[in-house]
C-alpha positions as CSV (number, residue, x, y, z in Angstrom):
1,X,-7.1,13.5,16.0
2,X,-7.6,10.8,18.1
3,X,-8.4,7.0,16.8
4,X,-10.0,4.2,18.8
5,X,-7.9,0.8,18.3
6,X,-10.0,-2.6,19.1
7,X,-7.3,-5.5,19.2
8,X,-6.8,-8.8,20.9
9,X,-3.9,-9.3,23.6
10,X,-2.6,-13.0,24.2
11,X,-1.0,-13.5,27.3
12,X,1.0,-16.3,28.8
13,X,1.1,-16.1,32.6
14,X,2.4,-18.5,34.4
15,X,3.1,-16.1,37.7
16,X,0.0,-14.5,40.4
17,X,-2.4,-12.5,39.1
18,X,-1.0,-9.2,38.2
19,X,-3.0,-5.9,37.9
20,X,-1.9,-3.5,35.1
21,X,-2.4,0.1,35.2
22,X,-1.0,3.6,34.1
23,X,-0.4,1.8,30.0
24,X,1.1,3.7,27.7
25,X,3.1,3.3,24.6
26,X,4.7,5.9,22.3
27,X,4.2,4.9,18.8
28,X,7.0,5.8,16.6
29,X,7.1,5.7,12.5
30,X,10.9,6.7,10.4
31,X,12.0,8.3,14.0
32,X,8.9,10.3,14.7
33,X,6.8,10.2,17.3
34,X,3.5,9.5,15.2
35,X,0.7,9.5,18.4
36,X,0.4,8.2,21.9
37,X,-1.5,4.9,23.2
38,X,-3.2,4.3,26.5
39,X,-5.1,1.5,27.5
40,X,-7.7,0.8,30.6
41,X,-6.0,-1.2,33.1
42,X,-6.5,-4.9,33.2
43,X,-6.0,-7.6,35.3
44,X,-4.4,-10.8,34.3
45,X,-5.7,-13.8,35.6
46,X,-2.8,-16.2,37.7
47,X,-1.5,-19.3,36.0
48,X,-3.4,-18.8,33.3
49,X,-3.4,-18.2,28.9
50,X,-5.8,-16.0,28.3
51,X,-6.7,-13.2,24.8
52,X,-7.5,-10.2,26.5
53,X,-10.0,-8.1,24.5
54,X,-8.4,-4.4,24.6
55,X,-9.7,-1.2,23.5
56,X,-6.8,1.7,23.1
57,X,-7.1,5.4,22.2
58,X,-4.8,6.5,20.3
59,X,-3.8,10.4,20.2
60,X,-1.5,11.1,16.7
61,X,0.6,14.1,16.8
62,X,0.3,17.0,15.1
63,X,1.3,17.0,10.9
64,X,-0.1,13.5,11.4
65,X,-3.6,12.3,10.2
66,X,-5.6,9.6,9.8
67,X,-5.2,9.6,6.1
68,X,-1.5,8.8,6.7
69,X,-2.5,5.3,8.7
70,X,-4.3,4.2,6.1
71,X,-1.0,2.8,3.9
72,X,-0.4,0.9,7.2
73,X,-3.7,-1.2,7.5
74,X,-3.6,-2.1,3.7
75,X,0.3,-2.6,3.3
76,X,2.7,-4.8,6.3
77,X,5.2,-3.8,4.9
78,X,4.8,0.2,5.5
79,X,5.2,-1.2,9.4
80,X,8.9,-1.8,9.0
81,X,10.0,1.9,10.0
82,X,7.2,1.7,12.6
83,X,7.8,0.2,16.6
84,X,6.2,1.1,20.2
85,X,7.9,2.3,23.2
86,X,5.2,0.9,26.3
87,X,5.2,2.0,30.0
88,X,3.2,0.3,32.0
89,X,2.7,-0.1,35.9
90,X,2.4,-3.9,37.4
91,X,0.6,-4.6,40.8
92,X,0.7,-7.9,42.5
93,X,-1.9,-9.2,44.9
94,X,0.2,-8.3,47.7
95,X,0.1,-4.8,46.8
96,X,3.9,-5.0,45.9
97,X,4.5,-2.5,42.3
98,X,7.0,-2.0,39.9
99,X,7.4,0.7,36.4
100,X,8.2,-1.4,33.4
101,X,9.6,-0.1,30.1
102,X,10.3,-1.7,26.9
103,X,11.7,0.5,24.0
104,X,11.9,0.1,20.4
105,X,9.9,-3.0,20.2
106,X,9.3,-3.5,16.6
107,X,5.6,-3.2,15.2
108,X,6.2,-5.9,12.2
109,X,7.3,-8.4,15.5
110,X,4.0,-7.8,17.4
111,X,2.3,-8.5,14.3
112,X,4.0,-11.5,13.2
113,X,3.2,-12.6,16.8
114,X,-0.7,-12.2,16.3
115,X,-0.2,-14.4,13.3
C-alpha cells in the first residue's frame, strides 16, 4: 500500500539557494521500519523564509496497513515510538553537492515544530 501525504514545510534559509533532490526518509514506529517516504525535489529560495507546499508518497511495509495509521492521525500521543530517518541530496548554484543524513529524528519533535 502506498499513501499520498500533503504537508507544509517551513524553512529558514539564510544561505544561497539550495536545490534538493534524491529525498528520502525511513519512517520507523516501536523499532520497525513502518514504510518509506520520498519527496519531488525542490528548490529553496536564497535568504529567504518560506512554507514549501510538499506532496510525499509514502510506501508502508508489508504486515503494515492503512488501518494501522489511523490511531496516529486521531491520537499525538501514538507518535511517541514513532521518528524518521531522511536522506536527502543538496545542490548549490555552483553545482557544488553534498549527501546529508539525519537519524532518529523524533516524529512528536517535527510536530511540535508545525505547531
Amino acid at each position: 500500500y502506498s499513501v499520498a501525504v500533503d504537508f507544509k514545510l517551513g524553512i529558514h534559509n539564510p544561505a544561497m539557494q539550495i536545490a534538493l533532490s534524491d529525498i528520502f526518509a525511513e519512517v520507523m514506529l516501536d523499532g520497525k521500519v513502518v514504510g518509506n517516504l520520498s519527496l519531488a525535489p525542490f528548490v529553496m529560495e536564497a535568504k529567504s523564509d518560506n512554507v514549501y507546499d510538499m506532496n510525499a508518497l509514502v510506501a508502508l511495509n508489508k504486515g503494515f496497513s492503512i488501518i494501522n495509521l489511523l490511531p496516529m492521525m486521531k491520537d499525538p500521543e501514538s507518535l511517541k515510538n514513532a521518528y524518521v530517518n531522511v536522506k536527502v541530496k543538496a545542490t548549490l548554484k555552483n553545482g557544488l553537492s553534498k549527501e546529508l543524513k539525519w537519524n532518529e529524528i523524533p516524529v512528536e519533535k517535527l510536530m511540535k515544530l508545525a505547531e
